[in-house]
N, C-alpha and C positions, 0 to 999 in steps of 0.2 A: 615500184609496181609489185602486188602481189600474188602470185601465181597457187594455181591449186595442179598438183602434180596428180593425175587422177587413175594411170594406169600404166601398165610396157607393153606393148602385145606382141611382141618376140617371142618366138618359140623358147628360147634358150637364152635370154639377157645376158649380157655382158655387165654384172655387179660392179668391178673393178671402173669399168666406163660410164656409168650411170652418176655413181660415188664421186667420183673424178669429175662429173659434168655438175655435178647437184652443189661443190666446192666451190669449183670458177667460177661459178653463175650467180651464187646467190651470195646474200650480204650477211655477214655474220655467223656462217655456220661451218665447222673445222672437221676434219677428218672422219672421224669418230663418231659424230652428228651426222654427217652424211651417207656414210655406210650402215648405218641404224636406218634413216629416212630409206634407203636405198632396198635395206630387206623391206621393211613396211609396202612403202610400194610393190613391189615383186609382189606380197602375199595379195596383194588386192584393195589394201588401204588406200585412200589420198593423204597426201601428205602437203601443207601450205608450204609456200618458201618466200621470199622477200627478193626483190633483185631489183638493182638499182638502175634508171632509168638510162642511164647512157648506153647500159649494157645489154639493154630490153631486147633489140633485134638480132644481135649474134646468140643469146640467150635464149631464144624462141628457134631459134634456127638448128643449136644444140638442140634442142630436146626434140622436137621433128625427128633430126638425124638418127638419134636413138628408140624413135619409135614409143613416144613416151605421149601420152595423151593429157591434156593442159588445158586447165579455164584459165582467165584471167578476172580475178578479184576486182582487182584497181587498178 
């Protein structure tokens, strides 16, 4: 499934927990990548991500938790 990461609207984001959540979640994408995706969003960009379908509903459920606003692609 592919997800469009679309916004945080937390006053004060938690990068560290975003980064951490945008890793577990999605398929293919390592530290480094995630904490890049992680500022982009903060600034106001969408960022797409991938995640794999078993994962789909704890996955969606993370990013809720975080206050992270999300379309779903596919």
């Amino acid at each position: 499934m592919k997800l469009n990461l679309l916004s945080c609207d937390v006053q004060r984001p938690d990068r560290r927990a975003i980064a951490a959540c945008i890793t577990e979640i999605s398929s293919g994408i390592n530290d480094s990548l995630s904490r890049e995706f992680t500022d982009i969003l903060i600034e106001g960009d969408a960022v797409a991500i991938e995640v794999e379908d078993k994962n789909s509903g704890s996955a969606l459920r993370a990013l809720r938790k975080l206050s992270i606003d999300y379309e779903i692609i596919e």
